[in-house]
N, C-alpha and C positions, 0 to 999 in steps of 0.2 A: 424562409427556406427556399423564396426562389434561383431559379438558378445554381442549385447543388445538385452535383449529378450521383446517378448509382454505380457506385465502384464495382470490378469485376472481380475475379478471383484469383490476381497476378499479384504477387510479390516481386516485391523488390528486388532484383539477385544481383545486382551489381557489386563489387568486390576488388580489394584492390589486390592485382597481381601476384603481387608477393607474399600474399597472406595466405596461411594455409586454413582447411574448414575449420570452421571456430573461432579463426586468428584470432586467439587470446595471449598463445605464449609464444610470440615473436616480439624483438625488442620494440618498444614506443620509439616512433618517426621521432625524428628533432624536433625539439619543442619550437614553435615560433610564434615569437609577442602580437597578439591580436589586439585590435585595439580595448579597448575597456569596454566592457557589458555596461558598466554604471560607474562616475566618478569615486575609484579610489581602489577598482577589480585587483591591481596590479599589488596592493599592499598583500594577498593575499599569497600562502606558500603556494607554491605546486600540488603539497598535496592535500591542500586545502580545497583549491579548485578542483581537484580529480575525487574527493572523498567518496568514499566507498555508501553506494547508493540502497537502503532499505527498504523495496515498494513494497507497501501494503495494498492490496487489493482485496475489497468487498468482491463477491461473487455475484450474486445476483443485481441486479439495476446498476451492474460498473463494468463485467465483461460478459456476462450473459443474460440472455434475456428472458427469462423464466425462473420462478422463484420455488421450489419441494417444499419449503418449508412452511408456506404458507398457500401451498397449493394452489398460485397463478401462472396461467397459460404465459407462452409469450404471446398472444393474442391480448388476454387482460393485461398483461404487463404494462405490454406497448401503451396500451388505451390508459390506464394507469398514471403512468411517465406525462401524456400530455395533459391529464386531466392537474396534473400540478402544475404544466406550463400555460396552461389557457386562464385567459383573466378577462374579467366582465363584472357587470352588476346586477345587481337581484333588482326585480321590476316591482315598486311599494306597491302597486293590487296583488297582481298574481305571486309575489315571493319568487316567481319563476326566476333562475341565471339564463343570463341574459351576454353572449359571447360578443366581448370587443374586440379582443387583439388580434392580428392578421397571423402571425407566426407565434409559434411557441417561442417560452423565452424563463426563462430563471428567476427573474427578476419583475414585477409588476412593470407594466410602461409608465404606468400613472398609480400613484397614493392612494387616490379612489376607489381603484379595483382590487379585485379578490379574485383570487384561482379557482375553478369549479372544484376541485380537492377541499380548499378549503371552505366553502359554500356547503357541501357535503354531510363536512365534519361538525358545522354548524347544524344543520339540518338534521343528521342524527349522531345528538353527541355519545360520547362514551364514557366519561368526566367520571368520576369514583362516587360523587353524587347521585347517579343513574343507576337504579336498581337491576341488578344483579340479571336477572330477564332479562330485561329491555334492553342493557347496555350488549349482551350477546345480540340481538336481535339488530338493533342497532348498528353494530360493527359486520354484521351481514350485508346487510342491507347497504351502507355505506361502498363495500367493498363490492356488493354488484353496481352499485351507481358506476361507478368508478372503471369499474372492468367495462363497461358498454359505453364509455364516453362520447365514441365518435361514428356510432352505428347509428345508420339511418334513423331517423324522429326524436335522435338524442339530441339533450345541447351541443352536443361537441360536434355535431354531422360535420359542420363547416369545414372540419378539422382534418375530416376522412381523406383525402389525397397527403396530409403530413402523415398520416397512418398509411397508405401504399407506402408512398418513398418510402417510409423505415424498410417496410418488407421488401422491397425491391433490391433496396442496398444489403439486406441481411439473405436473400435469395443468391443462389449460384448459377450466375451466367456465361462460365464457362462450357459450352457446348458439346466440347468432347468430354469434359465430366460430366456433367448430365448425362450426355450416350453411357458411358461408361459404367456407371451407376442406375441409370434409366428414371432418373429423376423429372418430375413432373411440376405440378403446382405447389410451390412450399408451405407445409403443414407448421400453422400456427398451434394447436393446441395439440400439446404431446400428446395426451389420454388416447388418440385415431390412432396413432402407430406407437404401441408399446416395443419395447426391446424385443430383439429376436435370439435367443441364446443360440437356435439354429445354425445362422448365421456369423459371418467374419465382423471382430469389431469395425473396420475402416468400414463397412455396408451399415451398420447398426448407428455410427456417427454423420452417416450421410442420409440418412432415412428419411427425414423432414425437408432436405432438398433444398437445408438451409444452414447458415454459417450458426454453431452454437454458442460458441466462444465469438467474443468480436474480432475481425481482424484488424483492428488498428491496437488490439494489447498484440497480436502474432509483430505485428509491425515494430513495436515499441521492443519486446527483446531482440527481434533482428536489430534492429539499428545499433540498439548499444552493444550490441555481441559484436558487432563487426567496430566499434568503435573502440574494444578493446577496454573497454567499461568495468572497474568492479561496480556488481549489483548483485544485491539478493530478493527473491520475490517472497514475501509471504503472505496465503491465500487466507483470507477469514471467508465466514460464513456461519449460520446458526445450522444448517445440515447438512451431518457425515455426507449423506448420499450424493448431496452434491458436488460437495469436494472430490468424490470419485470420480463423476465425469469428468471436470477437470484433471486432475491425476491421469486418467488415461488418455485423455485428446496431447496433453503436456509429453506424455512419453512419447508419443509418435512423433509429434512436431519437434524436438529433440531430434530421434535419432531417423527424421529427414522421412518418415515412412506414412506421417500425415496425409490422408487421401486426395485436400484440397492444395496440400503443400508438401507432393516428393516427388515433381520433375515428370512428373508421367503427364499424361492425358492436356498435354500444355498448359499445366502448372508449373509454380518455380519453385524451387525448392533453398530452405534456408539451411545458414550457417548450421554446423551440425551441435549442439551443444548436450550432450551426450556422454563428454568425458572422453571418448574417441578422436584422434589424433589432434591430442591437444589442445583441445576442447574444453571448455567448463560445465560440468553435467548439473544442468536444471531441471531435470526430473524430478519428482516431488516420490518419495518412498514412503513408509510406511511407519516407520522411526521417527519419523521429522512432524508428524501430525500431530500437535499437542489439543487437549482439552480442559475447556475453562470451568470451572467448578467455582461460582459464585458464592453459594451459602457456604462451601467447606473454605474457599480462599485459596486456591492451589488452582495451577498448569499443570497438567501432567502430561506427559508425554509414552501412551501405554506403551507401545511397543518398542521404549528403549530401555533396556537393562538399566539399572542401577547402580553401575560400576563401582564395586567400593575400590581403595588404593590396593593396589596390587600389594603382594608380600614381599618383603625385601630378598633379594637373592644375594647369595655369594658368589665372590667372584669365580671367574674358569678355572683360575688356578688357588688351591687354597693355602692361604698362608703358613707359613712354620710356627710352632707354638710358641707365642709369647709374639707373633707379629702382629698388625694390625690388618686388616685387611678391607677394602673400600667394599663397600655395599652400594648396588643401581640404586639411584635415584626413584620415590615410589612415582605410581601414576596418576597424575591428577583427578580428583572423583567427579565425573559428568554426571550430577545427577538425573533422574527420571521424573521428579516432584518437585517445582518451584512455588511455594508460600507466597502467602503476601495477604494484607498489606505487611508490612513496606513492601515496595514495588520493584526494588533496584534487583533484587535476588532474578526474580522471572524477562528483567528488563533487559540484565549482564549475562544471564543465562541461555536467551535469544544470539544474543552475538556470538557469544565468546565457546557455547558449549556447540549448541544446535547449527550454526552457519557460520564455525571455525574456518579457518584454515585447513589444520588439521582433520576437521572433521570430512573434508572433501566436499560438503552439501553447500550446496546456494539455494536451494527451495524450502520454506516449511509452510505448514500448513497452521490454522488454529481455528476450531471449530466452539464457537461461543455459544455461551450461555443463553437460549433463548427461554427459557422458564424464570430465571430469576428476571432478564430484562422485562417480560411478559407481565411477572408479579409485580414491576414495582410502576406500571402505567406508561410502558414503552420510552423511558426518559432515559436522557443520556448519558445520568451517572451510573446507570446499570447497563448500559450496551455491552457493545464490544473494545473488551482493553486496551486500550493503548497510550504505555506510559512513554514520555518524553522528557527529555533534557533540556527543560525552555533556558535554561541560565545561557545562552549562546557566547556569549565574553567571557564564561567561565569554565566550562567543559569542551564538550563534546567538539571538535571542530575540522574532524576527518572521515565524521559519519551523519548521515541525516536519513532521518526514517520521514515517511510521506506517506499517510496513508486516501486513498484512492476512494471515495464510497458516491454512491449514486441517490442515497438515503438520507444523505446531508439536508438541511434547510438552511433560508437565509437567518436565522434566526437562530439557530439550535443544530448542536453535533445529531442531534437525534438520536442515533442509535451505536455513536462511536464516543466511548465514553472515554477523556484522555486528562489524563493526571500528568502529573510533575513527578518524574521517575525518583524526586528528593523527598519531597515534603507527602506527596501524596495527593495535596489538593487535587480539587477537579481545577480543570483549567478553562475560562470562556473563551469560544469562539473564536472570537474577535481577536486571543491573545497564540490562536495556532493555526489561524487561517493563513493559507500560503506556503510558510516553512513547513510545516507541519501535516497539514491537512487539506485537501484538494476535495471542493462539491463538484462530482460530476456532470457536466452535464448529458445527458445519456441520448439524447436526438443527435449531438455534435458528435462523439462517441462511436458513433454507429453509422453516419453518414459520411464522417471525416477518418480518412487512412491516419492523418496526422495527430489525430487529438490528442493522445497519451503521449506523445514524442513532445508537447509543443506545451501541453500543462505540464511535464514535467523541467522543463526547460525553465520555464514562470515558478516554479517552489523552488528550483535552484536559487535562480538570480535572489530571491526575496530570501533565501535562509544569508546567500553572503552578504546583501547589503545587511542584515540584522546583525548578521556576525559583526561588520566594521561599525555599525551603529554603536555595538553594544564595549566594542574598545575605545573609540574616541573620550570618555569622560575619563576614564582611568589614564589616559595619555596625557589626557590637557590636564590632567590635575596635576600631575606628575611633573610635566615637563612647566608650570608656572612656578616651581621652587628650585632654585638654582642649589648646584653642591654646596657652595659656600652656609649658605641659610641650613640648611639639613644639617651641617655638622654640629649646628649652633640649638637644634632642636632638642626636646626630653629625649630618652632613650625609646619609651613606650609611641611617644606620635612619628619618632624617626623609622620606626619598625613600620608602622602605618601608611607612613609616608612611600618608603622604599622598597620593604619587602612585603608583605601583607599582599599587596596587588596583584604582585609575579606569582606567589603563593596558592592564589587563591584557586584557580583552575586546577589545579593538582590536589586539594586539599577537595573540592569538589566530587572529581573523578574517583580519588581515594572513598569519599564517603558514598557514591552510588557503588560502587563494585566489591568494597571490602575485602580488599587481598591478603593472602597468609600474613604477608608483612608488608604493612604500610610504608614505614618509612623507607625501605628499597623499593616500592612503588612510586611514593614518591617524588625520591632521587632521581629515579631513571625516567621520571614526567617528565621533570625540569630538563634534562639533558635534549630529551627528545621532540622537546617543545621550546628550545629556546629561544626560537624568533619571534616565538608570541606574544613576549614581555616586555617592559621600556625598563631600560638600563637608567635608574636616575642618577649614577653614581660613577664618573671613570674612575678607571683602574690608577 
């Protein structure tokens, strides 16, 4: 951590000229060839490269720093956070943790050590074996270890100056906000300064004297807003309540009126994304917050009607008797309830219903399940949902969802539980880290303006080289059997051979999203993905 300084409360505002706030719907500059990120970037389409971005962010331990749901301060947070980066070893007399590493870190420096998190866990387990008592007592008692890591006479003391910096960078030192606000020492534990209904929300979001939200996610939608980026954000969390903080700090930072971010008191103020003058509106509503219902097996989405098809109307003018006359087309039904398992129904209904086009929204919300995760021993097949398209050579290949969580382990989704939007399986780790899924690390996070800009940058790269990974065997298969030999083949292996391949991503995508009509899905795949395929065969 040496050598990392405390950011202050400026953003970025730089902007190019001719862009107007928002710049989203002004035409894309001329494209020009960069050199390749990794051998073979260039085989990729344009809009393969630009695909349309899905962030998923956890809320607590990924852009805030205080947990409702499990009722930790950001003071324990904080302490929390390092007590899983700090690694040492237990002393064979006293049992005592015994702190080696100099800097927190994510990663053990050495095989031999253990993190005081899990020294802890060891110390008082919680395991299903642990009667029912003691495993409550136990999970207390752990989680006060835990909250006082680096408080004087604790193992972690050593630690206490990585505990300042956080609060120093998550402190407001902008000076004329401060006057302005009359902001003092920054309040770690919300429970001192409750909400003031009294009070203006921009006073009520500034009351701790401290950043709520981090500003390196404020950082991460400015950049791509001005880069002219589609993306859509969706927030998880296990509690409503907190989602609402978010939701309203989200509204203001939109529409530019954010106390720490709207031009005033020498702050800067960002692109406006609000849906105003051309604008993409990232406001998160109220419609767009769905909830996970594990035992029942349903998303729902309470506050969006149920749209059944509309009635068919006749036309303006009605026909003469005996004519025929054309009937509007019905309206397609958005439903408010997504099933599952299977997954594809809640997976295609994210995209296609909830963060349409049409629907105008790029924000939603999903407030998971924390009782059934609870009941089944905090494990990652009951987390928070998140199904994915691993077939990368076969589907999906103009959209990539990421999800964002600070809860991750080396070892374990932990608390984000992520299936195969086809099959259903759970999927390990090892097989959606990167494209897929980002462990945050929450010191860098907090410390660094750039983090989210620069991990998301690192899931790109790693989805496309997976993507060209995952085409090369289908090409070289393909292309080591010349026309000649293929005319000479059975019927059945020459389909295998030739068609089968090009086939198969459309045949994929048909089976996650199940359209009215497949085979006009399809058709219009193949058309609109036709550079994806190897031709074995001229014309």
């Amino acid at each position: 951590m040496a050598g990392v300084k405390a950011k202050g409360d400026d953003m970025d505002a730089e902007r190019p000229v001719d862009v107007p706030a928002g710049g989203l719907d002004v035409g894309a500059p001329p494209h020009s060839v960069d050199p390749e990120a990794f051998p073979g970037e260039s085989q990729l389409t344009e809009e393969e490269r630009k695909r349309w971005l899905i962030l998923h962010f956890a809320v607590p331990r990924t852009i805030m720093t205080w947990d409702l749901e499990q009722g930790r301060s950001t003071e324990a947070e904080l302490n929390d956070v390092l007590s899983g980066m700090a690694w040492g070893t237990i002393d064979a007399e006293t049992r005592d943790f015994i702190l080696e590493s100099e800097d927190p870190s994510l990663e053990a420096p050495h095989a031999s050590l253990i993190s005081y998190a899990e020294f802890v866990a060891r110390t008082y387990p919680t395991d299903p074996s642990t009667a029912e008592k003691a495993r409550e007592e136990n999970q207390r008692m752990a989680s006060e270890r835990r909250a006082t890591f680096t408080n004087p006479g604790n193992p972690g003391s050593k630690f206490r100056p990585m505990f300042d910096l956080l609060v120093k960078n998550l402190a407001h030192s902008n000076k004329a906000l401060m006057r302005a606000f009359d902001l003092k020492k920054p309040i770690l534990n919300e429970a001192d300064m409750p909400e003031d209904s009294s009070k203006l929300e921009s006073q009520n979001i500034m009351r701790f004297g401290r950043h709520q939200i981090l500003p390196s996610f404020w950082h991460l939608l400015c950049q791509l807003t001005r880069s002219q980026r589609r993306f859509s954000v969706v927030f998880h969390s296990f509690s409503r309540e907190q989602l609402a903080l978010v939701q309203g700090e989200l509204a203001l930072f939109c529409q530019g009126q954010h106390p720490a971010y709207s031009g005033q008191n020498k702050t800067h103020k960002p692109p406006l994304m609000s849906g105003e003058k051309g604008s993409r509106d990232y406001r998160l509503s109220d419609a767009n917050i769905g909830f996970v219902d594990r035992w029942k097996g349903q998303l729902e989405f309470r506050q969006r009607a149920d749209e059944a098809p509309a009635e068919p109307k006749a036309p303006m003018d009605q026909p003469a008797e005996g004519e025929l006359g054309l009937l509007q087309p019905e309206a397609p039904r958005v439903p408010a309830v997504y099933a599952f398992p299977p997954y594809h129904e809640a997976y295609a209904g994210l995209e296609h219903h909830i963060l349409s086009h049409a629907n105008t929204a790029n924000t939603a919300a999903i407030v998971d399940d924390w009782s059934f995760w609870n009941s089944q021993d905090r494990a990652a097949h009951a987390g928070k949902l998140f199904p994915v398209d691993r077939g990368l050579d076969l589907a999906e290949t103009k959209v990539q969802h990421i999800f964002f969580d600070g809860h991750i382990q080396a070892k374990s989704a932990h608390c984000v539980d992520v299936r195969d939007v086809v099959t259903g399986a759970s999927l390990p780790l090892e097989d959606v880290s990167g494209p897929f899924l980002h462990r945050v690390n929450f010191v860098e996070a907090i410390t660094d303006p750039e983090y989210f800009v620069n991990a998301l940058s690192s899931c790109e790269l790693k989805f496309s080289q997976k993507l060209l990974e995952g085409r090369r065997p289908a090409v070289a298969a393909a292309s080591k059997v010349s026309p000649e030999v293929l005319r000479t083949l059975p019927p059945k292996e020459y389909l295998y051979r030739s068609v089968i391949p090009a086939l198969l991503p459309a045949l994929e995508a048909c089976q996650r999203d199940r359209p009215a009509d497949p085979i006009e899905f399809i058709a219009f795949y193949m058309l609109r993905h036709k550079g994806e395929y190897f031709k074995t065969l001229k014309s």
